[in-house]
MMTF fields as JSON, N, C-alpha, C and O atoms, coordinates in Angstrom:
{
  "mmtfVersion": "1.0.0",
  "mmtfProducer": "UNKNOWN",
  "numBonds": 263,
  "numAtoms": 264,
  "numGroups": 66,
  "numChains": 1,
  "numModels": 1,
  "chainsPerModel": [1],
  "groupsPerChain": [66],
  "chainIdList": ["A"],
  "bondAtomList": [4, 2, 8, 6, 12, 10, 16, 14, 20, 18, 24, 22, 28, 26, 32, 30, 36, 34, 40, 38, 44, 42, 48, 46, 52, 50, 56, 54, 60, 58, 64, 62, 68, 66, 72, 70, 76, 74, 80, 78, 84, 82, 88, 86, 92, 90, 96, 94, 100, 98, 104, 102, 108, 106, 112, 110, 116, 114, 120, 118, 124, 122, 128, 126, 132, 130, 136, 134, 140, 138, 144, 142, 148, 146, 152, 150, 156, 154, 160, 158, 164, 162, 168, 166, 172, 170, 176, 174, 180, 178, 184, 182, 188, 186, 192, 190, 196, 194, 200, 198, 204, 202, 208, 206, 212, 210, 216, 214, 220, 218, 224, 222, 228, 226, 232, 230, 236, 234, 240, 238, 244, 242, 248, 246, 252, 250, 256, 254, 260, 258],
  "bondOrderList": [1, 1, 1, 1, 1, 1, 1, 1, 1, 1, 1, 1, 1, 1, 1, 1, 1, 1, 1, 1, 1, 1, 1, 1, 1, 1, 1, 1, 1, 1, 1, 1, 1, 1, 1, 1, 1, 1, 1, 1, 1, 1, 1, 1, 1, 1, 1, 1, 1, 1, 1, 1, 1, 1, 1, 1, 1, 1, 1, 1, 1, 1, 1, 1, 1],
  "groupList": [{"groupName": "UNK", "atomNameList": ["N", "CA", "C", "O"], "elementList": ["N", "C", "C", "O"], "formalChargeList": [0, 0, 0, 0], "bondAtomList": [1, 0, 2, 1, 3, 2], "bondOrderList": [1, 1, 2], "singleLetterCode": "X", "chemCompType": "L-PEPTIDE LINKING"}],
  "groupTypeList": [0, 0, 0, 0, 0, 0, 0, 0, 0, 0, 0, 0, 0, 0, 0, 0, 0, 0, 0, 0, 0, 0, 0, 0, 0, 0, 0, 0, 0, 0, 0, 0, 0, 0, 0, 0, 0, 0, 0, 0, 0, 0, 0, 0, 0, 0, 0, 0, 0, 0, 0, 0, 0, 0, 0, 0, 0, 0, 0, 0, 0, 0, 0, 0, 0, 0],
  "groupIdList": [1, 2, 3, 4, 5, 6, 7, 8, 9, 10, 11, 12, 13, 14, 15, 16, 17, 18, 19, 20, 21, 22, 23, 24, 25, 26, 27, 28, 29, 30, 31, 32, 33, 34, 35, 36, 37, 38, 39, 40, 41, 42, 43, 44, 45, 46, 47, 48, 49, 50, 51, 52, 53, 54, 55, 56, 57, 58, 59, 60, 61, 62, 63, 64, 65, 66],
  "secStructList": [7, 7, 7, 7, 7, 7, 7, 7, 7, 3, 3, 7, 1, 1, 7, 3, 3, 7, 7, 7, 7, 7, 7, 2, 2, 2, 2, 2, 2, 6, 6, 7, 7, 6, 6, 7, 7, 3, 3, 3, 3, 3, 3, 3, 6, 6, 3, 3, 3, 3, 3, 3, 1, 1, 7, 7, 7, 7, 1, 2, 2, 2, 2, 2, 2, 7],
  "xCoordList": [-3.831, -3.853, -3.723, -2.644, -4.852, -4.584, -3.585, -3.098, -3.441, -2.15, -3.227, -3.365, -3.813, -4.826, -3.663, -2.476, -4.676, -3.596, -4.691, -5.798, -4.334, -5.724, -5.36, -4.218, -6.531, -6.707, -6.584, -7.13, -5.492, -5.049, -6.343, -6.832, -6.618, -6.732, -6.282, -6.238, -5.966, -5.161, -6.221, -6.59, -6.55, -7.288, -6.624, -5.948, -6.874, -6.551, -7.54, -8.694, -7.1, -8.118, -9.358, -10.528, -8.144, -9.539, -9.615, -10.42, -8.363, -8.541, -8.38, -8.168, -8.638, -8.011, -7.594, -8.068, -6.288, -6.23, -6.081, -5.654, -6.458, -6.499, -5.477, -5.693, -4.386, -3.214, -3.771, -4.59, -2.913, -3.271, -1.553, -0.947, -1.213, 0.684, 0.489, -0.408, 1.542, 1.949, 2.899, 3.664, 2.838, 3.493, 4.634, 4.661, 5.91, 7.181, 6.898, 6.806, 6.715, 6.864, 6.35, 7.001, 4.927, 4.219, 4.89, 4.986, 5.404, 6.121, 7.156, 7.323, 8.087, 9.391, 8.762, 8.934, 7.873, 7.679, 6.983, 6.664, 6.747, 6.202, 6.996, 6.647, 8.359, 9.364, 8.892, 9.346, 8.343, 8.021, 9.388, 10.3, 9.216, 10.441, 9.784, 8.631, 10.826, 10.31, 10.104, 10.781, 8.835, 8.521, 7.734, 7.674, 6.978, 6.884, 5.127, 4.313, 4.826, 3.017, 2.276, 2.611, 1.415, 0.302, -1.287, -1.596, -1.922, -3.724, -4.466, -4.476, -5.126, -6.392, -7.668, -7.903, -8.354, -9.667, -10.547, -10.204, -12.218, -12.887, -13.635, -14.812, -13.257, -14.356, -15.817, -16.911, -15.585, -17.242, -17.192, -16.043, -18.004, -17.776, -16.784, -16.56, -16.403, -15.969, -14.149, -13.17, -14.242, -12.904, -12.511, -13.214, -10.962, -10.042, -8.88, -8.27, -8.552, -7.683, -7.225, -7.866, -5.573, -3.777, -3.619, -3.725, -3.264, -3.087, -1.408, -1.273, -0.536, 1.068, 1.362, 1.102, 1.817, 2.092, 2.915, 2.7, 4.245, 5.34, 5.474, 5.805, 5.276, 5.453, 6.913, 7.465, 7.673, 9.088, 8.619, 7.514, 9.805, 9.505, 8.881, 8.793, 8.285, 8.299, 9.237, 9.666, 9.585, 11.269, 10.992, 11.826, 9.638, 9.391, 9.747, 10.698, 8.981, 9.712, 10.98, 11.313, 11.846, 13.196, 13.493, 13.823, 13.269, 14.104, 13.556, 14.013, 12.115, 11.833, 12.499, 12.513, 12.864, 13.25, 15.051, 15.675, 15.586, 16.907, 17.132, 18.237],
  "yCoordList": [6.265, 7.558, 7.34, 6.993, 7.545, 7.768, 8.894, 9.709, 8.587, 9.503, 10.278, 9.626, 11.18, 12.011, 11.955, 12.256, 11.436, 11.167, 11.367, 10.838, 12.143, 12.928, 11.677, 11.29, 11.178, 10.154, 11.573, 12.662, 10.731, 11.536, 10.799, 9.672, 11.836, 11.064, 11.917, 13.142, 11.319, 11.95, 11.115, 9.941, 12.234, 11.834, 12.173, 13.197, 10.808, 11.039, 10.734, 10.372, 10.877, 11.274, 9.48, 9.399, 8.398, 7.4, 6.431, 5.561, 6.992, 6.438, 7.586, 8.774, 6.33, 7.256, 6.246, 5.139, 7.156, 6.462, 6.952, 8.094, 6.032, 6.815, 6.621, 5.552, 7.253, 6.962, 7.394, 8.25, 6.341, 6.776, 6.466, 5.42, 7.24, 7.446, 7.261, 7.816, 6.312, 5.965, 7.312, 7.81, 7.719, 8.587, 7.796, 6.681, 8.882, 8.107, 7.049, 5.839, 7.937, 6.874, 6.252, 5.33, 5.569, 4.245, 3.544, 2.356, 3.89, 3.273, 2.235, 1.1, 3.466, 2.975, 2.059, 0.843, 2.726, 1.073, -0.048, -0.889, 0.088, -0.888, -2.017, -3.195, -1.466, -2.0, -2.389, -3.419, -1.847, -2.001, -1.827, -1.024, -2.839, -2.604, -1.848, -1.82, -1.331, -1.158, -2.166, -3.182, -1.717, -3.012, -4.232, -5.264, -4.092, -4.548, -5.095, -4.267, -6.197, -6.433, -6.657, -7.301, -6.137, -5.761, -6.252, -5.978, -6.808, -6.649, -5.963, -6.03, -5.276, -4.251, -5.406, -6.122, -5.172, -5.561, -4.769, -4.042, -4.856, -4.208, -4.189, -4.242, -4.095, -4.687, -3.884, -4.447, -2.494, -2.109, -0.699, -0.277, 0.202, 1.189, 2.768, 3.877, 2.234, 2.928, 2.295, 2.979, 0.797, 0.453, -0.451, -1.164, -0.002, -0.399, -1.171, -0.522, -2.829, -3.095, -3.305, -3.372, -3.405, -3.814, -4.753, -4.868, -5.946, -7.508, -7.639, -7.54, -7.786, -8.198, -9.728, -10.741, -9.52, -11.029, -11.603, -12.673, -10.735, -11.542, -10.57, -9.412, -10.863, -10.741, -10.623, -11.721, -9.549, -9.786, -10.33, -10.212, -10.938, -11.368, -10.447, -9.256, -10.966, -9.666, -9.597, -10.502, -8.444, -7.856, -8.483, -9.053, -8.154, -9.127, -10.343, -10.627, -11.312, -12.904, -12.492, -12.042, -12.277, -12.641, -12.587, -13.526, -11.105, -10.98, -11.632, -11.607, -12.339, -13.045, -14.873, -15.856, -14.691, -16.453, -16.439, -17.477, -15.156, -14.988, -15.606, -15.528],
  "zCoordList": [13.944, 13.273, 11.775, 11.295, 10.995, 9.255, 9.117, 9.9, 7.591, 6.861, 5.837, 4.801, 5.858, 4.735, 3.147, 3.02, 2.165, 1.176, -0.034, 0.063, -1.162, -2.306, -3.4, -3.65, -3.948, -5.22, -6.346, -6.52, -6.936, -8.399, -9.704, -9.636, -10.771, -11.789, -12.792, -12.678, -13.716, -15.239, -16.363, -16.337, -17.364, -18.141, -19.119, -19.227, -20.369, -21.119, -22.54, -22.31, -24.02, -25.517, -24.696, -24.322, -24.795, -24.594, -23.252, -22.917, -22.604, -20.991, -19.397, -19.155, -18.659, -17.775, -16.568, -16.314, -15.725, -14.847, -13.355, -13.188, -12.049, -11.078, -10.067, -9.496, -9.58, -8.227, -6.959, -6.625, -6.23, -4.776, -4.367, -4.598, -3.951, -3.764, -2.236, -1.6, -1.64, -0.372, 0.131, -0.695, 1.132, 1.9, 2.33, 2.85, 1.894, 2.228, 3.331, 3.121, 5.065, 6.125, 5.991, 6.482, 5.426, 5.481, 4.691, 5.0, 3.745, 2.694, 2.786, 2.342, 3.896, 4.951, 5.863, 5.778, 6.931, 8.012, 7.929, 8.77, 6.523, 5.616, 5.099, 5.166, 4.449, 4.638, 2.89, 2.394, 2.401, 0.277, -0.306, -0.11, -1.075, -2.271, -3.55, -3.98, -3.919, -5.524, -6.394, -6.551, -7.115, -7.997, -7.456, -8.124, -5.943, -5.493, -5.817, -6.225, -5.633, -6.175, -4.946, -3.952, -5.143, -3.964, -4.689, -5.849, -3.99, -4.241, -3.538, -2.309, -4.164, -3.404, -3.761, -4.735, -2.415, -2.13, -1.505, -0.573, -2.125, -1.765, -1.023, -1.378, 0.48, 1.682, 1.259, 1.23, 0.952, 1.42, 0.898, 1.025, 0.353, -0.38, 0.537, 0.052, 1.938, 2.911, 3.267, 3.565, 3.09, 3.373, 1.832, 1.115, 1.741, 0.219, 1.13, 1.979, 0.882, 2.012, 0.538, -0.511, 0.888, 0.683, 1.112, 2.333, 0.24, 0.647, 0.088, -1.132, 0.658, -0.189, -0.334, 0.317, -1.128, -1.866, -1.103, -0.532, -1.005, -0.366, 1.082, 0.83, 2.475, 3.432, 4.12, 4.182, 4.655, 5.189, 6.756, 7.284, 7.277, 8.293, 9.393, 9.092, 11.046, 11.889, 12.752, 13.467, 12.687, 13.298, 15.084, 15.788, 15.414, 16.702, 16.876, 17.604, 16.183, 16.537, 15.977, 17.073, 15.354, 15.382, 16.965, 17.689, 17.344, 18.699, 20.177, 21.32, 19.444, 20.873, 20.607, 21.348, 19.528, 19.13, 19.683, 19.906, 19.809, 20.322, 21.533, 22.07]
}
């Protein structure tokens, strides 16, 4: 299931720029810090993937390595 989410842009005298804001819960079971660095890549004029730099562990293997 997608999260429907509107691309902002703010213009300004000689730039401009465009946001796309994470919805709290993806945000949360995402598990993002603030300040956190991310890369966008451009598969195809239909899909924008999110690559993270630093990965937290998965809450799965911990509890199957128990």
């Amino acid at each position: 299931m997608g999260v429907p989410t509107k691309v902002q842009l703010i213009k300004r005298k000689q730039s401009e720029q465009w946001y796309i804001n994470f919805p709290s819960s993806i945000a949360q079971a995402m598990e993002f810090e603030r300040g956190e660095t991310v890369e966008w890549f451009i598969e195809d004029k239909g899909t924008l993937a999110l690559k993270r730099l630093k990965v937290p562990p998965s809450v799965l293997k911990k509890k199957q390595m128990e």
